[in-house]
N, CA, C and O atoms as a Tinker XYZ file with bonds, in Angstrom:
   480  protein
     1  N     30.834000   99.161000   40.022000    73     2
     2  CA    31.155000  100.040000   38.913000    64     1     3
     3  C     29.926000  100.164000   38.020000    63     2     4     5
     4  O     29.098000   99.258000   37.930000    81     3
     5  N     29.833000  101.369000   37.336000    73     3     6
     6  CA    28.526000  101.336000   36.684000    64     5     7
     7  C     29.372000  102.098000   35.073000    63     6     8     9
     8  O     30.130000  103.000000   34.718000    81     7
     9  N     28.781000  101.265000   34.696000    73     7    10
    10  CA    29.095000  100.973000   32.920000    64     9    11
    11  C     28.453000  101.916000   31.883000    63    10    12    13
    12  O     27.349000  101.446000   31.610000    81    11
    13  N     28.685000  103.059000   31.186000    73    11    14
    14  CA    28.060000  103.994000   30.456000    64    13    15
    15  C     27.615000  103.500000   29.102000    63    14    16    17
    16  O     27.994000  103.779000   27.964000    81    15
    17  N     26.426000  102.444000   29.709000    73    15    18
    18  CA    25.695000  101.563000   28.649000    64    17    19
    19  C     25.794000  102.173000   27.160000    63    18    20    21
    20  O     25.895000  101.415000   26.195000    81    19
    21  N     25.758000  103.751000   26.996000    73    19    22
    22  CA    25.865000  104.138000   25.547000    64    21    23
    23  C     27.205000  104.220000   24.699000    63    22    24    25
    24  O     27.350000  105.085000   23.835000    81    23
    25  N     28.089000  103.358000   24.966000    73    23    26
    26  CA    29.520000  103.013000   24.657000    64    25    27
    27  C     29.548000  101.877000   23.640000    63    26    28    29
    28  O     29.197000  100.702000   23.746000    81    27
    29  N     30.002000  102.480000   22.749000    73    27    30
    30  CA    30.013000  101.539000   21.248000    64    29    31
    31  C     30.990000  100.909000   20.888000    63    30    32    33
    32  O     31.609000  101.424000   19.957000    81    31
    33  N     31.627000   99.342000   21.543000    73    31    34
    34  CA    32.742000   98.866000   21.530000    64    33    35
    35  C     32.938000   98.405000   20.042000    63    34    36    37
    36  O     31.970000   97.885000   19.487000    81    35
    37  N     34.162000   98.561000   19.326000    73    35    38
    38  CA    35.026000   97.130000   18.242000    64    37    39
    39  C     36.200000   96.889000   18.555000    63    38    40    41
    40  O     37.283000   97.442000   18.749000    81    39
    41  N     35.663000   95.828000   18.556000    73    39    42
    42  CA    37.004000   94.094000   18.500000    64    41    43
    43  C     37.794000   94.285000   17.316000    63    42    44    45
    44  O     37.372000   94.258000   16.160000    81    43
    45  N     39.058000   94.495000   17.724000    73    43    46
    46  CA    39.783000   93.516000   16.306000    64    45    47
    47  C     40.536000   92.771000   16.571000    63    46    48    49
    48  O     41.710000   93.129000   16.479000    81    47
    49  N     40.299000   91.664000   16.934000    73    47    50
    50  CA    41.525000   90.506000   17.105000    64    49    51
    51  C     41.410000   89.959000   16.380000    63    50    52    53
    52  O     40.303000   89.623000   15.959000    81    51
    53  N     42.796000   89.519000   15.760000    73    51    54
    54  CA    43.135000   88.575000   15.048000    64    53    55
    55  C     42.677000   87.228000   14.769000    63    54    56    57
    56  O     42.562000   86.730000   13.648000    81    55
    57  N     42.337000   86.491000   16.268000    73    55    58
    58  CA    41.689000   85.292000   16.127000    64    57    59
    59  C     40.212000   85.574000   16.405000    63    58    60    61
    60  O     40.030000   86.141000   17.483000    81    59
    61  N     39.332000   85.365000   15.830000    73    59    62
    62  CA    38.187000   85.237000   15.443000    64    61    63
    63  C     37.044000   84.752000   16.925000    63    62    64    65
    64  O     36.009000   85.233000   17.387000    81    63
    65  N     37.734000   83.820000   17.202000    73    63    66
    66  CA    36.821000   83.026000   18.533000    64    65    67
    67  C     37.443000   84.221000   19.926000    63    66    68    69
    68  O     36.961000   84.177000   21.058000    81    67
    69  N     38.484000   85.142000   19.547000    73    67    70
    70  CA    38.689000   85.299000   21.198000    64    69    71
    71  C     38.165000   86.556000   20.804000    63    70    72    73
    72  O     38.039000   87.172000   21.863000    81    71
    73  N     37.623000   87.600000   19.457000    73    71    74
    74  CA    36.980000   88.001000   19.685000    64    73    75
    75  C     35.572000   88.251000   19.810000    63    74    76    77
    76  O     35.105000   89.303000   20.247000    81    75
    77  N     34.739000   87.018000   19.322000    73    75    78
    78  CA    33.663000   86.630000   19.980000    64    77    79
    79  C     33.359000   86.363000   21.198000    63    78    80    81
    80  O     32.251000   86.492000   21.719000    81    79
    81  N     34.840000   85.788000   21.928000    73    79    82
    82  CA    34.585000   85.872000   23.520000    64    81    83
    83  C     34.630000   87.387000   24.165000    63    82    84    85
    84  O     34.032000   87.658000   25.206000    81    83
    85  N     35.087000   87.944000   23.731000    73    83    86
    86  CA    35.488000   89.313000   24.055000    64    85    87
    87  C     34.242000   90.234000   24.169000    63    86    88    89
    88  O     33.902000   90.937000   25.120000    81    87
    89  N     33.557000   90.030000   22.779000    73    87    90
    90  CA    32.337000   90.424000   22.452000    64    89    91
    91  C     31.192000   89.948000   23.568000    63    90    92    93
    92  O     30.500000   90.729000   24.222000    81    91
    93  N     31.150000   88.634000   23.634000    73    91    94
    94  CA    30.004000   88.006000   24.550000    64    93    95
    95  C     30.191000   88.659000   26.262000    63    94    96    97
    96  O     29.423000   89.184000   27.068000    81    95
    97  N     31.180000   88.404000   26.256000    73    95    98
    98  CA    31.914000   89.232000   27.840000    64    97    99
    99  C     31.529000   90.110000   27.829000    63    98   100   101
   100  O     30.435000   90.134000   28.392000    81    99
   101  N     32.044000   91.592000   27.204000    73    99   102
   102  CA    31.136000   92.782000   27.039000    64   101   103
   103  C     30.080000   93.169000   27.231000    63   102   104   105
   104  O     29.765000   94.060000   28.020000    81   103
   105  N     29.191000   92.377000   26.338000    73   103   106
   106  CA    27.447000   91.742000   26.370000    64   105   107
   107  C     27.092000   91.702000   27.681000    63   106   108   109
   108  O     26.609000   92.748000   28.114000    81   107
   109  N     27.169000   91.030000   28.235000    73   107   110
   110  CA    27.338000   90.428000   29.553000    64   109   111
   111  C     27.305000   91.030000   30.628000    63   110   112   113
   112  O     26.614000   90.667000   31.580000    81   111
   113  N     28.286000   92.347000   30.617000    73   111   114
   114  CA    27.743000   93.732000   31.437000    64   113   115
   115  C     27.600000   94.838000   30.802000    63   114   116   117
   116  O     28.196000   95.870000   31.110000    81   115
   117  N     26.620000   94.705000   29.645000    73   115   118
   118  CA    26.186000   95.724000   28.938000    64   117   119
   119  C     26.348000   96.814000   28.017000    63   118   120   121
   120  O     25.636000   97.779000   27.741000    81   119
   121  N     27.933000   96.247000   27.443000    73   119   122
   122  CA    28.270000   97.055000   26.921000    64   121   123
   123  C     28.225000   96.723000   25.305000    63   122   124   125
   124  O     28.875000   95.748000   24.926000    81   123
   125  N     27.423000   97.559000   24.259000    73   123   126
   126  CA    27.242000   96.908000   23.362000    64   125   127
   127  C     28.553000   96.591000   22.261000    63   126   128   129
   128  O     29.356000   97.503000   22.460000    81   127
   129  N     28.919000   95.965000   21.528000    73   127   130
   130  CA    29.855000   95.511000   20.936000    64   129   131
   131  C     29.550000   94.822000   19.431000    63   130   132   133
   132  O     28.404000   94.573000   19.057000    81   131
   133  N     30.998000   94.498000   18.462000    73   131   134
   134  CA    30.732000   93.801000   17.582000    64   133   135
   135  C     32.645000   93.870000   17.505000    63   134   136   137
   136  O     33.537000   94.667000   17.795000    81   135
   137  N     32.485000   92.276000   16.837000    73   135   138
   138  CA    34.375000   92.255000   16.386000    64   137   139
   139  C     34.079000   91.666000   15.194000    63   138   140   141
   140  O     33.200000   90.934000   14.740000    81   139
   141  N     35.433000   92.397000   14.691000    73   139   142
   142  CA    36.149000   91.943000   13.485000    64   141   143
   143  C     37.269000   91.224000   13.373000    63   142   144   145
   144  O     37.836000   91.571000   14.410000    81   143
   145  N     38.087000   90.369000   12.782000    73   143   146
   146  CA    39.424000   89.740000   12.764000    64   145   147
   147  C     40.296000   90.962000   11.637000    63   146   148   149
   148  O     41.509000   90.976000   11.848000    81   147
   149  N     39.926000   91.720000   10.769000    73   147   150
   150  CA    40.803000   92.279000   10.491000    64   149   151
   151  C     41.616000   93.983000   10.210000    63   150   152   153
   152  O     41.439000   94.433000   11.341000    81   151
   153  N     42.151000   94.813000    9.647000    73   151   154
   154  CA    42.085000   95.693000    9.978000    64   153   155
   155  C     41.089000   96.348000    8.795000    63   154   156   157
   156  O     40.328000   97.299000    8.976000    81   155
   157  N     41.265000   95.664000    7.632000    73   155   158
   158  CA    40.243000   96.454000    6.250000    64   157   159
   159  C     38.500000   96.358000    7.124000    63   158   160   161
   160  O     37.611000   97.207000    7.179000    81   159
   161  N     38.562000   95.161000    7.616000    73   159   162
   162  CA    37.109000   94.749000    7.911000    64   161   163
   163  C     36.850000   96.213000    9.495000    63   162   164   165
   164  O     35.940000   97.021000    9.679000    81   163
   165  N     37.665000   96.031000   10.001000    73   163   166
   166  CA    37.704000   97.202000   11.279000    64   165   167
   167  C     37.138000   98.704000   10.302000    63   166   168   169
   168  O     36.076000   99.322000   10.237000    81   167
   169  N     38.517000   98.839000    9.636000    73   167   170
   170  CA    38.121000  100.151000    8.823000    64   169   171
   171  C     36.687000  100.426000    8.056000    63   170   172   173
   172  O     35.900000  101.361000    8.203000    81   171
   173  N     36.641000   99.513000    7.364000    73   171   174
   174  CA    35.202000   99.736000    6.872000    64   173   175
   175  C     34.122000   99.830000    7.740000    63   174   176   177
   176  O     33.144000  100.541000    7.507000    81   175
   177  N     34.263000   99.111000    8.777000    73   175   178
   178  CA    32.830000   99.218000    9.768000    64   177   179
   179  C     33.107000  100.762000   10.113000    63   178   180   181
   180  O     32.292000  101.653000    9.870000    81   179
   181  N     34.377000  100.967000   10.719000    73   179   182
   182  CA    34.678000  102.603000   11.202000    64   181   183
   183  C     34.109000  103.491000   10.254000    63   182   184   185
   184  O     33.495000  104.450000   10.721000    81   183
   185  N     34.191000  103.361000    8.852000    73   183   186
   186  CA    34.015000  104.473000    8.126000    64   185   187
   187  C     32.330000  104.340000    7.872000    63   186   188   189
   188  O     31.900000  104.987000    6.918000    81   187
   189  N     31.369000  103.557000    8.652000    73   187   190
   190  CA    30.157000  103.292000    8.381000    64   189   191
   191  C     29.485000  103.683000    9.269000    63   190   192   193
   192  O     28.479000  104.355000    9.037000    81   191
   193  N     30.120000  103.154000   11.318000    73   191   194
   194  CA    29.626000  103.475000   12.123000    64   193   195
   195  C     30.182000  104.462000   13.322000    63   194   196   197
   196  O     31.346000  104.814000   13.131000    81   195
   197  N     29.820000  104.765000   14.031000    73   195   198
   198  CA    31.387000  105.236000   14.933000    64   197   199
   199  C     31.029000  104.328000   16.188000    63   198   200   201
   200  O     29.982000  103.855000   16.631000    81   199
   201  N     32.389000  104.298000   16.570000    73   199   202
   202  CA    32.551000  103.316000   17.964000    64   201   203
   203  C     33.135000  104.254000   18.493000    63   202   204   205
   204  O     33.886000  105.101000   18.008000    81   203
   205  N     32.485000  103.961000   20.340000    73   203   206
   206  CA    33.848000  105.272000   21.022000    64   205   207
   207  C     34.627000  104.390000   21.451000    63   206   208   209
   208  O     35.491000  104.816000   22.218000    81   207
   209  N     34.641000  102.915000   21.158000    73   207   210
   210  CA    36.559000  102.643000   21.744000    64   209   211
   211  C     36.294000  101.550000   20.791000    63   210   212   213
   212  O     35.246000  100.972000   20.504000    81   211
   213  N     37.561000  101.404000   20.353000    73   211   214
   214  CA    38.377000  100.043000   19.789000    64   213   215
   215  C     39.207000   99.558000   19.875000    63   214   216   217
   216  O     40.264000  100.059000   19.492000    81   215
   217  N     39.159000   98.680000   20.270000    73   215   218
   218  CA    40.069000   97.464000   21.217000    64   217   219
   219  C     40.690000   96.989000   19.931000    63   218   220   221
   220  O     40.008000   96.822000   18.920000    81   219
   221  N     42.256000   96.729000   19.981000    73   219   222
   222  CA    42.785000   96.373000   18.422000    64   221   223
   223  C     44.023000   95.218000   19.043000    63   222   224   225
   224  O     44.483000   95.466000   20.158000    81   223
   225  N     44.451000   94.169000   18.408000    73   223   226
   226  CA    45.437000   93.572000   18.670000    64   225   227
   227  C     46.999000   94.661000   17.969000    63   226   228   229
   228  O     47.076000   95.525000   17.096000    81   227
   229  N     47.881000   94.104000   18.784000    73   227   230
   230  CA    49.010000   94.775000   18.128000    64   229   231
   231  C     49.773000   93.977000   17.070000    63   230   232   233
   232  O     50.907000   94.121000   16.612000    81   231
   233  N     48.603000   92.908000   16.772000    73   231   234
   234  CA    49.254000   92.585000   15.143000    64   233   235
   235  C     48.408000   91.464000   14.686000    63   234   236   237
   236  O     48.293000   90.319000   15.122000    81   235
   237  N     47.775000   92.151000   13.580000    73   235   238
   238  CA    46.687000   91.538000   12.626000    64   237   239
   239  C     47.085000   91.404000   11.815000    63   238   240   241
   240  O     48.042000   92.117000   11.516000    81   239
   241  N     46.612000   90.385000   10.902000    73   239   242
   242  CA    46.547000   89.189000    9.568000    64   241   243
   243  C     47.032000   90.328000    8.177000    63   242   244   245
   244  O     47.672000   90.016000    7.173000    81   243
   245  N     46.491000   91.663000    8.539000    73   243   246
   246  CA    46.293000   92.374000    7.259000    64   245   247
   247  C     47.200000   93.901000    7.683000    63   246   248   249
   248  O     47.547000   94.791000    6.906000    81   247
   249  N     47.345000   93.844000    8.680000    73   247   250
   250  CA    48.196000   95.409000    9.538000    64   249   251
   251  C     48.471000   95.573000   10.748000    63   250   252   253
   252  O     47.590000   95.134000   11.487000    81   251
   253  N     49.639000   96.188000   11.440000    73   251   254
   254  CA    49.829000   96.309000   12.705000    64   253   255
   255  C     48.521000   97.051000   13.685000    63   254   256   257
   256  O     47.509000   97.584000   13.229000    81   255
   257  N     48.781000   96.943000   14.708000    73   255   258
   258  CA    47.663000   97.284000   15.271000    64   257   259
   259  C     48.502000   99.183000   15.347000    63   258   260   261
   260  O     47.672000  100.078000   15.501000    81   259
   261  N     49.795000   99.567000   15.254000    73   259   262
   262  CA    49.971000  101.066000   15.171000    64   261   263
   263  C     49.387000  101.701000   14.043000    63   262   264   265
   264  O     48.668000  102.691000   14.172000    81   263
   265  N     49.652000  101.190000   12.947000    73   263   266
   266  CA    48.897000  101.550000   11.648000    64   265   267
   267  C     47.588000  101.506000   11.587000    63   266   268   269
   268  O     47.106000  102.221000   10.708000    81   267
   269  N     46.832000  100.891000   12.246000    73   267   270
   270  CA    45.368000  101.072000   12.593000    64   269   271
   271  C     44.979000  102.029000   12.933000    63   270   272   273
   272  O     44.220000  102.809000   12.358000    81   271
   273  N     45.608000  102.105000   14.233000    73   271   274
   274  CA    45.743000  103.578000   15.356000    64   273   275
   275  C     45.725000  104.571000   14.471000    63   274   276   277
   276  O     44.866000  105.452000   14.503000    81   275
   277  N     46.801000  104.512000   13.479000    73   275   278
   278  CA    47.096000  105.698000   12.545000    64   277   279
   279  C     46.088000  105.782000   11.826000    63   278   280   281
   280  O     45.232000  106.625000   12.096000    81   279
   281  N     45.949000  104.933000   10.746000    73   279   282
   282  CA    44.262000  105.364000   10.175000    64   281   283
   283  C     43.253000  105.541000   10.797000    63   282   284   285
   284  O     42.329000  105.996000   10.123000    81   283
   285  N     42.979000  105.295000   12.223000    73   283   286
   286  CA    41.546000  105.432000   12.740000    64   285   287
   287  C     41.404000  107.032000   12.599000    63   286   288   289
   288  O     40.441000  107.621000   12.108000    81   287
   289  N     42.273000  107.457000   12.997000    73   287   290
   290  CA    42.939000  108.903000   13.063000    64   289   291
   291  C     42.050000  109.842000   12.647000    63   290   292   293
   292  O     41.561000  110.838000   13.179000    81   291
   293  N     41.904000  109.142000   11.227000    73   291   294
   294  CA    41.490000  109.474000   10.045000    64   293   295
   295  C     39.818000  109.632000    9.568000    63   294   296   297
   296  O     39.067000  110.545000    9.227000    81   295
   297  N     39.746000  108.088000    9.781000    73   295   298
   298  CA    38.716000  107.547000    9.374000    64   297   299
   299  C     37.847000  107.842000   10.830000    63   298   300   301
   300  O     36.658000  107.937000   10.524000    81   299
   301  N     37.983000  107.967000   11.878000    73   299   302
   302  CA    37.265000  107.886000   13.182000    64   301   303
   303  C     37.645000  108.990000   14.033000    63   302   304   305
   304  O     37.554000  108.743000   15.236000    81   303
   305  N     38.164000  110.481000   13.627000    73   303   306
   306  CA    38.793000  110.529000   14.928000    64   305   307
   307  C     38.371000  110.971000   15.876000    63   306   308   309
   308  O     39.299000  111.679000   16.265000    81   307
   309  N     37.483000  111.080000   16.659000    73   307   310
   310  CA    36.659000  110.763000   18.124000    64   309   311
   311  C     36.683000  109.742000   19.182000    63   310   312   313
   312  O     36.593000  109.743000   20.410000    81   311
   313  N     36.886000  108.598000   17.960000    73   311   314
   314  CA    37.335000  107.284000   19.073000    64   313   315
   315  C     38.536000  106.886000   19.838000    63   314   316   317
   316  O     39.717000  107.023000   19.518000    81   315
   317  N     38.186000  106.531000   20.569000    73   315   318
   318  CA    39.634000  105.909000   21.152000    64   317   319
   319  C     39.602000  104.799000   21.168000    63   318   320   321
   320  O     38.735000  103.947000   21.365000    81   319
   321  N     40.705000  104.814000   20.925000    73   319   322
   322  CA    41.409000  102.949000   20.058000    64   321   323
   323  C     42.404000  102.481000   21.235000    63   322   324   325
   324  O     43.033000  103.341000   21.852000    81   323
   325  N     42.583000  100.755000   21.625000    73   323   326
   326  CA    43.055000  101.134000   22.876000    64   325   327
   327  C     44.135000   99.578000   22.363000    63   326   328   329
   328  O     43.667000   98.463000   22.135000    81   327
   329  N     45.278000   99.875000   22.309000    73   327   330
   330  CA    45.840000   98.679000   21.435000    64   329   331
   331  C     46.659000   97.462000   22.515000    63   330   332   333
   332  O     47.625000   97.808000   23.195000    81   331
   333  N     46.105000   95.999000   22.546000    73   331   334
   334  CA    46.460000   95.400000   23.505000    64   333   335
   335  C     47.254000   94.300000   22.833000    63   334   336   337
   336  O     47.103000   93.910000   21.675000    81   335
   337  N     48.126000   93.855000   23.732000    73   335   338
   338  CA    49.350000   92.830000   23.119000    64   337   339
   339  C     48.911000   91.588000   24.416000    63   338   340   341
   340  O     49.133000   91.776000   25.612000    81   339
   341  N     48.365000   90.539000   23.936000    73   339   342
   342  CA    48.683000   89.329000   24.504000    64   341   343
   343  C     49.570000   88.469000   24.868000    63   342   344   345
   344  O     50.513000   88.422000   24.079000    81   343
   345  N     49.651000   87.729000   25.798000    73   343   346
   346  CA    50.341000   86.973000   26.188000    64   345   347
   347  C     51.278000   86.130000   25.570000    63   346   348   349
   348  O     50.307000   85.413000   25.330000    81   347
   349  N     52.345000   85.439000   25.015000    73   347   350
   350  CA    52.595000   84.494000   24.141000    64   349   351
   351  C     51.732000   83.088000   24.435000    63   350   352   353
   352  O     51.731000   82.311000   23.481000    81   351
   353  N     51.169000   82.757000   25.347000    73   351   354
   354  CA    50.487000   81.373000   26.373000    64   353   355
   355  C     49.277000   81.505000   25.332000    63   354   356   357
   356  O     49.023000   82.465000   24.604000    81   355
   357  N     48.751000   80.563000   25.425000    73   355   358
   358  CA    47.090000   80.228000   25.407000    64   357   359
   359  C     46.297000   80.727000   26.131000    63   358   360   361
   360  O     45.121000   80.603000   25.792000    81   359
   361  N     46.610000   81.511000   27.448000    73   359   362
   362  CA    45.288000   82.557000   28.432000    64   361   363
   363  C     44.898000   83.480000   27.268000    63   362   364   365
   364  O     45.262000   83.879000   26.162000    81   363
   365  N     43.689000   83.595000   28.433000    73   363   366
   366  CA    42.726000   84.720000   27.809000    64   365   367
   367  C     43.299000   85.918000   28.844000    63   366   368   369
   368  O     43.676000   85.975000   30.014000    81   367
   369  N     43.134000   86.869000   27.676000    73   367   370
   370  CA    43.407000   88.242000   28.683000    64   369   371
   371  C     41.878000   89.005000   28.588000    63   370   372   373
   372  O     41.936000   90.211000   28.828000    81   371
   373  N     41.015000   88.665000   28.387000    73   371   374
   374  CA    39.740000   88.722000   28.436000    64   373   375
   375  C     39.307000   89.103000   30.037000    63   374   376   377
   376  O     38.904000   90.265000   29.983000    81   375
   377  N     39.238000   88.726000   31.119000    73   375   378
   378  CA    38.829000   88.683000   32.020000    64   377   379
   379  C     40.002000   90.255000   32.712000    63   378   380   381
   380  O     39.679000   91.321000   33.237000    81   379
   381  N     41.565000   89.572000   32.307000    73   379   382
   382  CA    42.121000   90.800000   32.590000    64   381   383
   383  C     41.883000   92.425000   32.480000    63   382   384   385
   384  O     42.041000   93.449000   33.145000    81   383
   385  N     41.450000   92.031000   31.338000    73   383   386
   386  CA    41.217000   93.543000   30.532000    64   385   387
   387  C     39.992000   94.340000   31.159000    63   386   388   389
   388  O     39.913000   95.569000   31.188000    81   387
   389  N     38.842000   93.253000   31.765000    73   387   390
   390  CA    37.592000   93.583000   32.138000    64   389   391
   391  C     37.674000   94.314000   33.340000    63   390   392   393
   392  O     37.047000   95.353000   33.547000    81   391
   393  N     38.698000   93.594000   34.391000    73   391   394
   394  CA    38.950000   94.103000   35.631000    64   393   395
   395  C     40.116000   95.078000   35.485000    63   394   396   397
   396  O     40.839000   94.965000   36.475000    81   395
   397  N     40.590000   96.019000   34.601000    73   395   398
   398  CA    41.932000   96.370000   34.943000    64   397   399
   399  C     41.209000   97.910000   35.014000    63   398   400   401
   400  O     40.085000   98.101000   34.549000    81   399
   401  N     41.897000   98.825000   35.568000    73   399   402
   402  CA    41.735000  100.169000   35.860000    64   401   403
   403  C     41.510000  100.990000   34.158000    63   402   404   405
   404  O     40.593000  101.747000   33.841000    81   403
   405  N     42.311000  100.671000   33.562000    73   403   406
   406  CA    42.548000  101.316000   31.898000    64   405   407
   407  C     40.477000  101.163000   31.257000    63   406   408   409
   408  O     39.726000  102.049000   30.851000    81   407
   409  N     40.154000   99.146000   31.525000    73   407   410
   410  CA    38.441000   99.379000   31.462000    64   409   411
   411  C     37.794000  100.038000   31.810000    63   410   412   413
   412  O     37.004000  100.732000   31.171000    81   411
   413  N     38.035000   99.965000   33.336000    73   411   414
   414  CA    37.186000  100.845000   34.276000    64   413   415
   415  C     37.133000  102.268000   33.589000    63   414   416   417
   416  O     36.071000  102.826000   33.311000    81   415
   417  N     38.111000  102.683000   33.397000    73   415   418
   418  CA    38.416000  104.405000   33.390000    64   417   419
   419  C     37.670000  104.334000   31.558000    63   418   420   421
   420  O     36.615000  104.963000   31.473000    81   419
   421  N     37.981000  103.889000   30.688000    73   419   422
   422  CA    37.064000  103.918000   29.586000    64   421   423
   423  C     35.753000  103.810000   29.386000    63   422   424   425
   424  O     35.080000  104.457000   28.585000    81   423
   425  N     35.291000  102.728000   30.353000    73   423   426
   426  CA    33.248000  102.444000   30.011000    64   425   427
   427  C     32.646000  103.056000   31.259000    63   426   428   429
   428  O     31.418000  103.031000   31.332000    81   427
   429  N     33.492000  103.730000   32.481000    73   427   430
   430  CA    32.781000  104.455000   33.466000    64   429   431
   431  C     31.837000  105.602000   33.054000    63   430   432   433
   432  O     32.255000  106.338000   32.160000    81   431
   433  N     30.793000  105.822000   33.505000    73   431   434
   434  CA    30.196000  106.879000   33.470000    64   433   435
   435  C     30.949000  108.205000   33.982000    63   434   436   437
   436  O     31.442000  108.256000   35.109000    81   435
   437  N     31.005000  109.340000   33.015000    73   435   438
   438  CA    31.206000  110.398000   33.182000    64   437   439
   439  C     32.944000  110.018000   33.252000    63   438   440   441
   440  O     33.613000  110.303000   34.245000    81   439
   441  N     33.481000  109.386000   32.118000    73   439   442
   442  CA    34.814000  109.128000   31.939000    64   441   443
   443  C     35.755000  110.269000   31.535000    63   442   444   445
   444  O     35.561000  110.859000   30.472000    81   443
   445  N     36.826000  110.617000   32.392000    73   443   446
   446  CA    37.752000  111.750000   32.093000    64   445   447
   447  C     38.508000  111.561000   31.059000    63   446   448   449
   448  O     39.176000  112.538000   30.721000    81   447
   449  N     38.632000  110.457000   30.349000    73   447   450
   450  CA    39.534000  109.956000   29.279000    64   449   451
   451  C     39.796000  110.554000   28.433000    63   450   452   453
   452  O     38.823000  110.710000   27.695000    81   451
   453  N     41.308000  111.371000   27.848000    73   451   454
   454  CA    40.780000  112.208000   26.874000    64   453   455
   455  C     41.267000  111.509000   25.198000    63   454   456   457
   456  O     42.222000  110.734000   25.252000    81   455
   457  N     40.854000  111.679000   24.243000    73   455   458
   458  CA    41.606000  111.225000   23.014000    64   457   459
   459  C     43.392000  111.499000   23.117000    63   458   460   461
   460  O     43.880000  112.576000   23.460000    81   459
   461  N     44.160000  110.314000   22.752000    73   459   462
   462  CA    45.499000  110.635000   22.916000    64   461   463
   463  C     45.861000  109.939000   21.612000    63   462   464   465
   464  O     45.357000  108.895000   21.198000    81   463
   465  N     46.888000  110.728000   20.976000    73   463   466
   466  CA    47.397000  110.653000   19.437000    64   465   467
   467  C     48.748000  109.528000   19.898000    63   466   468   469
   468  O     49.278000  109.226000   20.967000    81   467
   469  N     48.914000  109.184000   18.648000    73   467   470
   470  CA    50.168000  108.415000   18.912000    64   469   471
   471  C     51.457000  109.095000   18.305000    63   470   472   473
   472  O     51.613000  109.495000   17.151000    81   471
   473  N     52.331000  109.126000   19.351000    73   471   474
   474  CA    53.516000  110.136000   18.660000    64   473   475
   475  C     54.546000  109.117000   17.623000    63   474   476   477
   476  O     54.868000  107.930000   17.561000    81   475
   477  N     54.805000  110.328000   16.917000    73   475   478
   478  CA    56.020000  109.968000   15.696000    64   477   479
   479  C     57.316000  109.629000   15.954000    63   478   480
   480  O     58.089000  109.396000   15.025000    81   479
């Protein structure tokens, strides 16, 4: 698979260390990145930089990960925000996420992906 190195990932998970792992993983096959743990801290970077995807938990310290979705809307809307719910366990879904078709089809070169709204 070949990775469209000019892809501007953010993290927002909740816990802090899994999105530094998340981040370093990324790194790792080239895709550049930075995470945040929350959604104000997400938003503000959004309204500073643009990312074309953001990876969001579906429930942070400070807002759901739908209400995110909803403001990115706003504050970003070019990006696609891609909202993932973990396991209840202690695994990492880190490795999952890397290999699953939904990655692939987002950081591929010449990706058909189109922006999709979240309905009411």
């Amino acid at each position: 698979m070949v990775y469209a190195l000019k892809k501007k990932t953010m993290i927002v998970l909740s816990k802090q260390s899994e999105g530094l792992r998340m981040k370093e993983a990324f790194e790792e096959i080239g895709i550049e990145s930075c995470a945040v743990n929350s959604g104000l801290a997400a938003k503000e970077l959004a309204s500073r930089e643009f990312f074309d995807i953001i990876i969001c938990d579906a429930v942070l310290p400070d807002i759901t990960g739908r209400e995110l979705i909803e403001e990115m809307m706003f504050i970003s809307p070019e990006s696609r925000v891609v909202l993932i719910e973990k396991p209840n366990d202690d695994t990492s879904a880190i490795e999952d996420l890397i290999e699953s078709d939904l990655f692939k089809n987002l950081f591929s070169q010449g990706s058909s992906l189109r922006k999709v709204y979240p309905s009411n």
